[in-house]
Gaussian input, Z-matrix of N, CA and C with variables (Angstrom, degrees):
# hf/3-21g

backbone

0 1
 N
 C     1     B1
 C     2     B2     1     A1
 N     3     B3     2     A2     1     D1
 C     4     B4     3     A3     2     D2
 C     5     B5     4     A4     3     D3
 N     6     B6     5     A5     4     D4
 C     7     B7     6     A6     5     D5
 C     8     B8     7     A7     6     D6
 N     9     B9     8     A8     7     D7
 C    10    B10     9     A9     8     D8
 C    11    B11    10    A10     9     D9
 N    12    B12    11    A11    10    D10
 C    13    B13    12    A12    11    D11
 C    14    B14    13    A13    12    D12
 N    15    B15    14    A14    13    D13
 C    16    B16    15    A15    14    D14
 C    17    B17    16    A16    15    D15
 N    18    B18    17    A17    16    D16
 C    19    B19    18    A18    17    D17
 C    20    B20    19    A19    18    D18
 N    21    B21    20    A20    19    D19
 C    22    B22    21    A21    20    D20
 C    23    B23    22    A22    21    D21
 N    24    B24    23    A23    22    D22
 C    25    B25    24    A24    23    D23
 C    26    B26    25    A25    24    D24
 N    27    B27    26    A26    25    D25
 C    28    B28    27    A27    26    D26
 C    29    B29    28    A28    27    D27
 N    30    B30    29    A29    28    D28
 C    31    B31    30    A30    29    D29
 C    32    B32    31    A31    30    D30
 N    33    B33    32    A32    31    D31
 C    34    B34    33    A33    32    D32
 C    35    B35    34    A34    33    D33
 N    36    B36    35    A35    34    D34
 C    37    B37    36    A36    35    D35
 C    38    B38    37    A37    36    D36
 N    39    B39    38    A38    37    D37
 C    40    B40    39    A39    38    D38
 C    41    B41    40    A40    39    D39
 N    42    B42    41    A41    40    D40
 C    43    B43    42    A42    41    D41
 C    44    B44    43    A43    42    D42
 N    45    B45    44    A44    43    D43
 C    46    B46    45    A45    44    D44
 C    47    B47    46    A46    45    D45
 N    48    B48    47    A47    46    D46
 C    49    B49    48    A48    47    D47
 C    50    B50    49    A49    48    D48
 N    51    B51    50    A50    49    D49
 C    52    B52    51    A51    50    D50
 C    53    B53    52    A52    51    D51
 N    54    B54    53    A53    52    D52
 C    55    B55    54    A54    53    D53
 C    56    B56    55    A55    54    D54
 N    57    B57    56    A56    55    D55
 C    58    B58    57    A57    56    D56
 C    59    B59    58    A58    57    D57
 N    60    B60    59    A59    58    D58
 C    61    B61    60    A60    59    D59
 C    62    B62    61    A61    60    D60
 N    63    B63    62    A62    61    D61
 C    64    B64    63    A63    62    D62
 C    65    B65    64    A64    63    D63
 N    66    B66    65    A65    64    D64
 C    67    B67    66    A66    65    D65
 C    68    B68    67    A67    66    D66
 N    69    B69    68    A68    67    D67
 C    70    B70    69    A69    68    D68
 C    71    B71    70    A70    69    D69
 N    72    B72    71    A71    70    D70
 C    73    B73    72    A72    71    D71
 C    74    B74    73    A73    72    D72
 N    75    B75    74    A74    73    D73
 C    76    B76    75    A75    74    D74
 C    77    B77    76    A76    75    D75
 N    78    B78    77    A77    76    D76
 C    79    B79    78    A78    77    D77
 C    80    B80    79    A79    78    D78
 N    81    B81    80    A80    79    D79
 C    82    B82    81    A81    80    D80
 C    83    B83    82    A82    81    D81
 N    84    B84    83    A83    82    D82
 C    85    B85    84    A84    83    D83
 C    86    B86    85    A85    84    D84
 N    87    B87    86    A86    85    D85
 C    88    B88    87    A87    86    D86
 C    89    B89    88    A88    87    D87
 N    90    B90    89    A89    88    D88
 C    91    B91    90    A90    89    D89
 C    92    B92    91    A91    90    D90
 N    93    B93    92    A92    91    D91
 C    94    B94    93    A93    92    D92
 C    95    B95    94    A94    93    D93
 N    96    B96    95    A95    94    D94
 C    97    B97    96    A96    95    D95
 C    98    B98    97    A97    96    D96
 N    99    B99    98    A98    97    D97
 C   100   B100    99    A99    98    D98
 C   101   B101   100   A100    99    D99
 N   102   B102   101   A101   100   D100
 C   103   B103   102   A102   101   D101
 C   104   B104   103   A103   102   D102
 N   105   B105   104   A104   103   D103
 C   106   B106   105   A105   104   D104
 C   107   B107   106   A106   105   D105
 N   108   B108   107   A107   106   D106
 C   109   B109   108   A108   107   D107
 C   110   B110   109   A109   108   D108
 N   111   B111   110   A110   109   D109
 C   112   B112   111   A111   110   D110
 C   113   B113   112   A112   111   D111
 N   114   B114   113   A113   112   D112
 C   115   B115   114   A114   113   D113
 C   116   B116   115   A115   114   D114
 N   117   B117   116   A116   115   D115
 C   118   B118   117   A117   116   D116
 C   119   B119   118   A118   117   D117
 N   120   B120   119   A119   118   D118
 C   121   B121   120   A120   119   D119
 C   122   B122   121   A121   120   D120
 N   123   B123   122   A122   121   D121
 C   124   B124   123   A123   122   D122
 C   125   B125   124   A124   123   D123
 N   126   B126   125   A125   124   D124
 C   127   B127   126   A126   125   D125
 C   128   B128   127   A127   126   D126
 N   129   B129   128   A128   127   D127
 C   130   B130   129   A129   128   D128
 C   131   B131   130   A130   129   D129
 N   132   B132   131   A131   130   D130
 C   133   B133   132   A132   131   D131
 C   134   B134   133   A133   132   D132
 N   135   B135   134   A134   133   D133
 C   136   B136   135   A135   134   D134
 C   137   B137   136   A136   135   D135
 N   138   B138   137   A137   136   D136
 C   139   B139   138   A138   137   D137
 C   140   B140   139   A139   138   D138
 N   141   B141   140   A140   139   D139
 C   142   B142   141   A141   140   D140
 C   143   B143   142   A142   141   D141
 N   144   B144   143   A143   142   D142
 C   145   B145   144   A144   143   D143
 C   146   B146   145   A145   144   D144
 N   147   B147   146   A146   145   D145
 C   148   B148   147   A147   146   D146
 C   149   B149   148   A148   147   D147
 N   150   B150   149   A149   148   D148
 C   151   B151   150   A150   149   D149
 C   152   B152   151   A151   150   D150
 N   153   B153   152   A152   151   D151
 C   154   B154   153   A153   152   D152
 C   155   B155   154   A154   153   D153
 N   156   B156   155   A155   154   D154
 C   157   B157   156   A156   155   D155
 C   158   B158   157   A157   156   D156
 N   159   B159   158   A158   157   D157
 C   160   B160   159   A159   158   D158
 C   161   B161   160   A160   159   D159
 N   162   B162   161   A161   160   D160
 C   163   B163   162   A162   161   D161
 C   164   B164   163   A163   162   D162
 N   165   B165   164   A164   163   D163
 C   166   B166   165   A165   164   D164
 C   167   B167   166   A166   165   D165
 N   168   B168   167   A167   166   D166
 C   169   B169   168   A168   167   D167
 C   170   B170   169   A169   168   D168
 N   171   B171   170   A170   169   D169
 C   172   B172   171   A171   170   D170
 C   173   B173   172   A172   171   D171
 N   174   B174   173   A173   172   D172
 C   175   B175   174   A174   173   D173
 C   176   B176   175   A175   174   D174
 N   177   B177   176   A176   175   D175
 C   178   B178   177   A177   176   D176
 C   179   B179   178   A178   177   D177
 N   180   B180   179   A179   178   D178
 C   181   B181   180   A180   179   D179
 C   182   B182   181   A181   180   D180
 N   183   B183   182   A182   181   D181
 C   184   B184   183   A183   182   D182
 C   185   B185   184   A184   183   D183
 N   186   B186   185   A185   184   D184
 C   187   B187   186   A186   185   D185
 C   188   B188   187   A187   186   D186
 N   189   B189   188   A188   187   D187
 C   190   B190   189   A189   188   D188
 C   191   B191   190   A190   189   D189
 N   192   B192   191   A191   190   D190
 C   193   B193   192   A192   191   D191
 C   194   B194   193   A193   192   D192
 N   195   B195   194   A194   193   D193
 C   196   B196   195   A195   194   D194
 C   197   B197   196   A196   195   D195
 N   198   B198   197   A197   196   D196
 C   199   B199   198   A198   197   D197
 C   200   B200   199   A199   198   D198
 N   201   B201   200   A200   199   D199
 C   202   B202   201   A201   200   D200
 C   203   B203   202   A202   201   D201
 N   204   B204   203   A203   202   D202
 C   205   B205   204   A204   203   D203
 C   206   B206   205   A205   204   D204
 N   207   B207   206   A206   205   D205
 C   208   B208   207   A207   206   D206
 C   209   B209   208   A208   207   D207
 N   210   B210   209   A209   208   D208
 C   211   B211   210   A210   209   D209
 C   212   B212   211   A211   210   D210
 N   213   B213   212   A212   211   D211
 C   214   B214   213   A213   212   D212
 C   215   B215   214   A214   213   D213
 N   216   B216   215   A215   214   D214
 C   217   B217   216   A216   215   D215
 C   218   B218   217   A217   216   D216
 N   219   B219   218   A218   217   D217
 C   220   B220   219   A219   218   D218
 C   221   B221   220   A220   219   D219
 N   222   B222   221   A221   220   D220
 C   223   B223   222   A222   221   D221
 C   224   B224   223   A223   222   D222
 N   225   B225   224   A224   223   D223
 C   226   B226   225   A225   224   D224
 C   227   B227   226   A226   225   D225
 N   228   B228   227   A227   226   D226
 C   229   B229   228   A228   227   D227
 C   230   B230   229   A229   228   D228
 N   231   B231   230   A230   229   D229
 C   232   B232   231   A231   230   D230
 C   233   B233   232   A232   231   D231
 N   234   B234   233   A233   232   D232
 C   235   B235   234   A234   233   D233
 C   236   B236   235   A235   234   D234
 N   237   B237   236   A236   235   D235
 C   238   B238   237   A237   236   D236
 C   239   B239   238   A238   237   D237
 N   240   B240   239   A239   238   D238
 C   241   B241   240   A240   239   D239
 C   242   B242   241   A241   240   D240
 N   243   B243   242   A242   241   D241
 C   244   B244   243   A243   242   D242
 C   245   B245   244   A244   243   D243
 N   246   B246   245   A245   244   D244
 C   247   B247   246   A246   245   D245
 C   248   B248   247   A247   246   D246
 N   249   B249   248   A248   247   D247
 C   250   B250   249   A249   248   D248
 C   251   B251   250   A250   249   D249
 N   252   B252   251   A251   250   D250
 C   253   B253   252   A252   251   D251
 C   254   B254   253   A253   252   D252
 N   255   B255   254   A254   253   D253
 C   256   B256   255   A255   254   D254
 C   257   B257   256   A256   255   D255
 N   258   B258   257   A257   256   D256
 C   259   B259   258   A258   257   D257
 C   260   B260   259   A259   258   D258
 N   261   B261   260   A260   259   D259
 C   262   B262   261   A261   260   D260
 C   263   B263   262   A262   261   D261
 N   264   B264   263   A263   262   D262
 C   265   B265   264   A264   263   D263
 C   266   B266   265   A265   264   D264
 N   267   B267   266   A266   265   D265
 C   268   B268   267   A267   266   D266
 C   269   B269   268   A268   267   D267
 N   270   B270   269   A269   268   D268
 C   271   B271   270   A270   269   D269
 C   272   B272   271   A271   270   D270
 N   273   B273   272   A272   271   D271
 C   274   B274   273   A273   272   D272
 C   275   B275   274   A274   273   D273
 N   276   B276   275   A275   274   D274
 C   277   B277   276   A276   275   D275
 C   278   B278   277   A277   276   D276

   B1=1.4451
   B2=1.5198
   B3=1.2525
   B4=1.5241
   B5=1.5768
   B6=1.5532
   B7=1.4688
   B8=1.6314
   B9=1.9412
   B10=1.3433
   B11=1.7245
   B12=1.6751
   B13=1.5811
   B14=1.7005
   B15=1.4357
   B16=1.3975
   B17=1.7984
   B18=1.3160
   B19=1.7668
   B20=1.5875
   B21=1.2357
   B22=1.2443
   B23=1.4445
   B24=1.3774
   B25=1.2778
   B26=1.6646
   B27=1.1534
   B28=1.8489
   B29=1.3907
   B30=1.5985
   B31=1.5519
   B32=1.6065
   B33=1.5337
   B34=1.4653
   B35=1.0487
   B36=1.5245
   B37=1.8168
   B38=1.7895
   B39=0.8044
   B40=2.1811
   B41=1.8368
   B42=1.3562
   B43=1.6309
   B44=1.4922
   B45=1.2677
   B46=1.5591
   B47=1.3577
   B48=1.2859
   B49=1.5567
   B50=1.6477
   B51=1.2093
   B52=1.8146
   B53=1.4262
   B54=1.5022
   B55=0.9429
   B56=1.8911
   B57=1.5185
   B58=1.5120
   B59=1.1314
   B60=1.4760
   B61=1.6020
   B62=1.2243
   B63=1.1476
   B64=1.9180
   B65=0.8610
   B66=1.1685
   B67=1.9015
   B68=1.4033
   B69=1.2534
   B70=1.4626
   B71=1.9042
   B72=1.4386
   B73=1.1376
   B74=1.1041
   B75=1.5490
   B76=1.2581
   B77=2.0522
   B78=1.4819
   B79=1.2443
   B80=1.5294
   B81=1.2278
   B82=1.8036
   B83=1.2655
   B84=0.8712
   B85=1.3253
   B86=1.7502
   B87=1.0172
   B88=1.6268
   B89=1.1974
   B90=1.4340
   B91=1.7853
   B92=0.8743
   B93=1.6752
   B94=1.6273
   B95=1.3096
   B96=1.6665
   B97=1.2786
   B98=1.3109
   B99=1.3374
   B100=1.3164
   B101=1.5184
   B102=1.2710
   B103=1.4556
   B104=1.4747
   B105=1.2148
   B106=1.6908
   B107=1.6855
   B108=1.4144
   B109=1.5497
   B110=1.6006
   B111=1.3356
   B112=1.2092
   B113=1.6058
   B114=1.2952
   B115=1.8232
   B116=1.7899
   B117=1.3260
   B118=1.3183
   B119=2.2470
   B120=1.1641
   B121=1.4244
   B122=1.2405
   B123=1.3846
   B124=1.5709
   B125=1.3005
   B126=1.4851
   B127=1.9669
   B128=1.7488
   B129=1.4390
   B130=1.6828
   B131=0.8833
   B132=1.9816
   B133=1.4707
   B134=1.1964
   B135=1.5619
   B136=1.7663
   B137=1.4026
   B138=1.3558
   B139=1.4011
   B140=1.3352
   B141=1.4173
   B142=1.6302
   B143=1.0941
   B144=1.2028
   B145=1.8816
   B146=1.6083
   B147=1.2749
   B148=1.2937
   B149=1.6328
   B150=0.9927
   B151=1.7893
   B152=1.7046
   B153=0.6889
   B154=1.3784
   B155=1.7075
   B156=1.9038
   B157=1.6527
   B158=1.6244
   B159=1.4672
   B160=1.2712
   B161=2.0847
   B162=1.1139
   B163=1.5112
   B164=1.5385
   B165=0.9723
   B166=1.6152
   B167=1.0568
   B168=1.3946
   B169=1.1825
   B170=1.3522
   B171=1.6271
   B172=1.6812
   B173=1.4317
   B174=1.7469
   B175=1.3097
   B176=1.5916
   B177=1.8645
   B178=1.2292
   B179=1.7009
   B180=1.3899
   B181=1.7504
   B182=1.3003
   B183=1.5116
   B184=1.7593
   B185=1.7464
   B186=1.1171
   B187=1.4232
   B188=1.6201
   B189=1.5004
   B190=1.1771
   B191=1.8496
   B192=0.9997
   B193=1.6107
   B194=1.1415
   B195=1.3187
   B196=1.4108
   B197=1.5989
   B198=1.7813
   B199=0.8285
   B200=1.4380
   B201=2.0410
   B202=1.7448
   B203=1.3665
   B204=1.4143
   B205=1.2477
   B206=2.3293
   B207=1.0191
   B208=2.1062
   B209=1.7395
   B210=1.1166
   B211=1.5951
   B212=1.8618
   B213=1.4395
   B214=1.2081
   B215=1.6500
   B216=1.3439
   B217=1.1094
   B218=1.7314
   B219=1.4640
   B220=1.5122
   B221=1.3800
   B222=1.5604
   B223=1.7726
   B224=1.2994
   B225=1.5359
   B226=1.7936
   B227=1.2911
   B228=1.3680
   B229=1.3395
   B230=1.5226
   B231=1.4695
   B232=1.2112
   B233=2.0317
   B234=1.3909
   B235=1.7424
   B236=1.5230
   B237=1.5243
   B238=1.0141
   B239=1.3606
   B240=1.3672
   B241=1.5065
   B242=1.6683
   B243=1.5017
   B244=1.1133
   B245=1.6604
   B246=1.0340
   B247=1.3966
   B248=1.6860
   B249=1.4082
   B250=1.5678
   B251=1.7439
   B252=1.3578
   B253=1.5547
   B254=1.2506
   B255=1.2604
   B256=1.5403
   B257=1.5779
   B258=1.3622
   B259=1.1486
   B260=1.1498
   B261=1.4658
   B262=1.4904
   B263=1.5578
   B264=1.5419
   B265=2.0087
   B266=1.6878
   B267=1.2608
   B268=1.5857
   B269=1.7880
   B270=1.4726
   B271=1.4393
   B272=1.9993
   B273=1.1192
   B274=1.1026
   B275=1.4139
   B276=1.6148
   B277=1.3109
   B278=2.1369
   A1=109.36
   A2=113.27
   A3=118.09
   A4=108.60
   A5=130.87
   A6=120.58
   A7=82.24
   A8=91.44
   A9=90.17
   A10=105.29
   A11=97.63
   A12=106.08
   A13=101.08
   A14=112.16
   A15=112.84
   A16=100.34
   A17=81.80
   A18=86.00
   A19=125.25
   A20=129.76
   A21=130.46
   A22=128.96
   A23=114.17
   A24=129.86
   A25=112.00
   A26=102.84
   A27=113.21
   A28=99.71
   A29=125.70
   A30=128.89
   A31=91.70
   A32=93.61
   A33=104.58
   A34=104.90
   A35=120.04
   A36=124.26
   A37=80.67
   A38=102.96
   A39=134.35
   A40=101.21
   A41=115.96
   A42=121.57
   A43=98.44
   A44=139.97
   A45=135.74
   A46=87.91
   A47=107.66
   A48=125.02
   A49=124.04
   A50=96.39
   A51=101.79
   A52=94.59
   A53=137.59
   A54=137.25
   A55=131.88
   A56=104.24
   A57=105.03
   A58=121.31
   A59=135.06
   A60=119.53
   A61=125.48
   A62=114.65
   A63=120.93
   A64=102.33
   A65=152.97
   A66=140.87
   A67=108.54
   A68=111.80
   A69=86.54
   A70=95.44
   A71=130.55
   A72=133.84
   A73=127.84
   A74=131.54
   A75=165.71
   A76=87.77
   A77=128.46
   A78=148.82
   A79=103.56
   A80=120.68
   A81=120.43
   A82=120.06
   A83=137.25
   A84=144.92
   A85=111.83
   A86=143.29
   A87=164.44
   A88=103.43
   A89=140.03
   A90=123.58
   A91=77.32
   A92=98.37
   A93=136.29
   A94=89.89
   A95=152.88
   A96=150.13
   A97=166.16
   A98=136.04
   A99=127.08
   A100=110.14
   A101=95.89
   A102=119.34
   A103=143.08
   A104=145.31
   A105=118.98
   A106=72.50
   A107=103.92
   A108=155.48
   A109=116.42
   A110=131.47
   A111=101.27
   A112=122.43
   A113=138.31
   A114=133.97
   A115=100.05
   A116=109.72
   A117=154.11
   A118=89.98
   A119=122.39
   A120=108.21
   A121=112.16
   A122=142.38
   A123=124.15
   A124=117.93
   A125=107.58
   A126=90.04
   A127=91.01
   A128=120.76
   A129=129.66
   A130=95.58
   A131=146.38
   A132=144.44
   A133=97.70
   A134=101.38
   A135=136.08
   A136=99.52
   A137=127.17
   A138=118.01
   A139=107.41
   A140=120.34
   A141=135.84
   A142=107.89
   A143=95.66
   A144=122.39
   A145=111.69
   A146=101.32
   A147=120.39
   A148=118.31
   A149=98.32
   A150=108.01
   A151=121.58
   A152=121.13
   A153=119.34
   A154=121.58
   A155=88.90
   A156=76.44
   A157=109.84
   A158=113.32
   A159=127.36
   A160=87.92
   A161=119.55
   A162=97.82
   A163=74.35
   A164=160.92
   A165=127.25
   A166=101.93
   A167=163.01
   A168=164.48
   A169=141.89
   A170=89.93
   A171=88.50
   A172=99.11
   A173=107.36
   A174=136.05
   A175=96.48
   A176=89.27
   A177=108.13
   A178=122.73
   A179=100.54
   A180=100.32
   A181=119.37
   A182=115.46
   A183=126.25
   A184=91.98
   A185=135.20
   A186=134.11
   A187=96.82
   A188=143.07
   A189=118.66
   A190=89.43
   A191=143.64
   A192=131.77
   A193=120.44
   A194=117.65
   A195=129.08
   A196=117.50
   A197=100.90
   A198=109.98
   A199=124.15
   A200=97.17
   A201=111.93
   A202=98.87
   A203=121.33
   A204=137.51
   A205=99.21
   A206=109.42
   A207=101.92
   A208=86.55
   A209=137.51
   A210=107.73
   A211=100.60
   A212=119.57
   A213=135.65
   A214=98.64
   A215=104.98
   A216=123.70
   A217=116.89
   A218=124.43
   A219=99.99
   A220=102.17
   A221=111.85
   A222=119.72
   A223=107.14
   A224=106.91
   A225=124.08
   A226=109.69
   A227=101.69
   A228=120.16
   A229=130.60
   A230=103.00
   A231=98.75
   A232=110.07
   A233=100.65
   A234=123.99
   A235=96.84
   A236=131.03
   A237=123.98
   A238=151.76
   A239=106.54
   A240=122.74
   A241=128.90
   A242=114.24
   A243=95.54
   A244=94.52
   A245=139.77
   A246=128.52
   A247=110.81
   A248=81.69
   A249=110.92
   A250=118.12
   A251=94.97
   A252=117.04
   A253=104.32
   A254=119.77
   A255=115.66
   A256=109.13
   A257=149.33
   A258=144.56
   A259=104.11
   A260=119.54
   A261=139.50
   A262=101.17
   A263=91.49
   A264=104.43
   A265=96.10
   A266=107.52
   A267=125.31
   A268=106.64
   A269=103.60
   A270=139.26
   A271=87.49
   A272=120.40
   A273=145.45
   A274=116.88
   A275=121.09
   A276=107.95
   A277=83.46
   D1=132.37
   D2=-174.92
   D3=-102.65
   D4=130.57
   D5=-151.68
   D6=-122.71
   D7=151.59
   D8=178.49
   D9=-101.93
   D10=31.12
   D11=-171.53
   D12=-108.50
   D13=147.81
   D14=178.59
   D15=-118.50
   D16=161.19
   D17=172.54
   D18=-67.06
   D19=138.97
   D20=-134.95
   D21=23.85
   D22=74.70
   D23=164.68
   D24=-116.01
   D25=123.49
   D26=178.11
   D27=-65.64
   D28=137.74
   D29=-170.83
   D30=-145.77
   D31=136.24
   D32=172.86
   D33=-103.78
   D34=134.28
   D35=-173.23
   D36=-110.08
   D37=96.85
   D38=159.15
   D39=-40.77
   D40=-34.77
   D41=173.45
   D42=-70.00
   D43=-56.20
   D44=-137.49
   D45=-49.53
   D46=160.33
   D47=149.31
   D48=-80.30
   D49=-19.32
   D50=-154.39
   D51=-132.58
   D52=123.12
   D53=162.98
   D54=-49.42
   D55=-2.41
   D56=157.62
   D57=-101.70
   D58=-15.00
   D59=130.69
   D60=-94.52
   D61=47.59
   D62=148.76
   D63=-102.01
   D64=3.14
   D65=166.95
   D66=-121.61
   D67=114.80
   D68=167.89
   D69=-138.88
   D70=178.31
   D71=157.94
   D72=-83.81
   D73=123.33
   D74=-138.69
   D75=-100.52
   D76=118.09
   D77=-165.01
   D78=-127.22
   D79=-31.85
   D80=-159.49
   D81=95.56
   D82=171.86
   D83=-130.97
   D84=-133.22
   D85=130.42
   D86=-116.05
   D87=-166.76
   D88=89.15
   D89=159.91
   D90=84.92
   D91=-140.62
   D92=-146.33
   D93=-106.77
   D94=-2.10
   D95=132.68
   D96=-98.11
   D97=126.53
   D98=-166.36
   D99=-76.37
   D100=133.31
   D101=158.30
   D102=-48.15
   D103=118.97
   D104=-172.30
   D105=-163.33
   D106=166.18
   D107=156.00
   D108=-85.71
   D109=91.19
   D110=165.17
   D111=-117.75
   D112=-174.19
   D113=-168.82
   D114=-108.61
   D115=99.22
   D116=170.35
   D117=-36.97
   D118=69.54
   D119=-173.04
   D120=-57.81
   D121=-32.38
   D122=175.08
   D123=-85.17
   D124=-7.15
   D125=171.22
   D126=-137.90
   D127=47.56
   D128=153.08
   D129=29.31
   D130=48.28
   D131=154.68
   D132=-127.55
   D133=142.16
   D134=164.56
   D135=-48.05
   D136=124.33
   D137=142.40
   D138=-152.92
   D139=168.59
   D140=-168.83
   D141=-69.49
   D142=145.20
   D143=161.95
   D144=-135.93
   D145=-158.45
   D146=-161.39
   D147=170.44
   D148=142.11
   D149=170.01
   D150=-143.25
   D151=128.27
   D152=165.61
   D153=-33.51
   D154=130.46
   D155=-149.28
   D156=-89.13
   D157=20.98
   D158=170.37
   D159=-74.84
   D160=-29.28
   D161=-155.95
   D162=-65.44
   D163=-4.18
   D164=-163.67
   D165=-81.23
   D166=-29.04
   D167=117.12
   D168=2.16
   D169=-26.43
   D170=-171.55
   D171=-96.15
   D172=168.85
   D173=176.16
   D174=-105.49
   D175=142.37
   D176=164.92
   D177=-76.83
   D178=-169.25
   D179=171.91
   D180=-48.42
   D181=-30.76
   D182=-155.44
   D183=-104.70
   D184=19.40
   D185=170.40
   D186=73.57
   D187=28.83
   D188=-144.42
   D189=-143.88
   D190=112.20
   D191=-176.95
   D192=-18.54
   D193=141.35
   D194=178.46
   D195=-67.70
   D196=-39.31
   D197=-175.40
   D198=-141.43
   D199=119.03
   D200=-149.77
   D201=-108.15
   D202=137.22
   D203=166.11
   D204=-58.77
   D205=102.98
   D206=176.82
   D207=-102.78
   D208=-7.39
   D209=-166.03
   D210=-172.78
   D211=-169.04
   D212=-171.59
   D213=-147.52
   D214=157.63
   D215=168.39
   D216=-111.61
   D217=145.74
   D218=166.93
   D219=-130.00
   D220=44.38
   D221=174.54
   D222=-58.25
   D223=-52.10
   D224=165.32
   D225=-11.00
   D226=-84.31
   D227=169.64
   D228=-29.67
   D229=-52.30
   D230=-163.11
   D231=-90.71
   D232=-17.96
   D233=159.62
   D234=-48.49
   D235=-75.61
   D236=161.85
   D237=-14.14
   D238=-53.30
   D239=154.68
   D240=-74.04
   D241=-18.64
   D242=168.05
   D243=-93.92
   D244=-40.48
   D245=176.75
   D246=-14.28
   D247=-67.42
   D248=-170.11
   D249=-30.78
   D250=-64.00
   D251=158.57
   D252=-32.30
   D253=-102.59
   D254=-157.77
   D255=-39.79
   D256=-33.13
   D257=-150.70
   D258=-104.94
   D259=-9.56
   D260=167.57
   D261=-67.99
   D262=-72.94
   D263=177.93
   D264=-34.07
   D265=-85.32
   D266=-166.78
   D267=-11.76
   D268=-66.37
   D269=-166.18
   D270=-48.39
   D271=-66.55
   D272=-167.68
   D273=-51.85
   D274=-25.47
   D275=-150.33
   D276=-120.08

């Protein structure tokens, strides 16, 4: 399956009930499921989810995807750069 989702992309799941699992971060895909991060609203911590990665496909009530890419993340990025650093230091000494 070819996704029109990239890694760290913010995705609104159009099903949630509750606006702290309607956003979650987009990770890639595992088996038969996609991956994401989402913000836990009664205890304000990151933790995993998942959905079946057929839901990426479906349409909502309004004929329109359930589930919309609204934003990006550049945590990726910035995980990266401090990585980077230390193995820089390391390399260095």
């Amino acid at each position: 399956m070819s996704s029109k989702f990239k890694k760290g992309d913010i995705v609104l799941n159009r099903w949630a009930g509750h606006p702290s699992v309607g956003y979650f971060i987009y990770l890639g895909v595992s088996g038969k499921y996609i991956k994401g991060l989402e913000l836990d609203h009664w205890t304000n911590r990151i933790k995993e989810c998942e959905y079946y990665k057929h839901s990426l496909q479906e349409l909502f009530h309004d004929g329109e995807p359930a589930f919309i890419v609204v934003g990006h993340t550049s945590a990726f990025d910035v995980m990266k750069n401090d990585l980077s650093a230390f193995i820089e230091e390391s390399e260095a000494e």
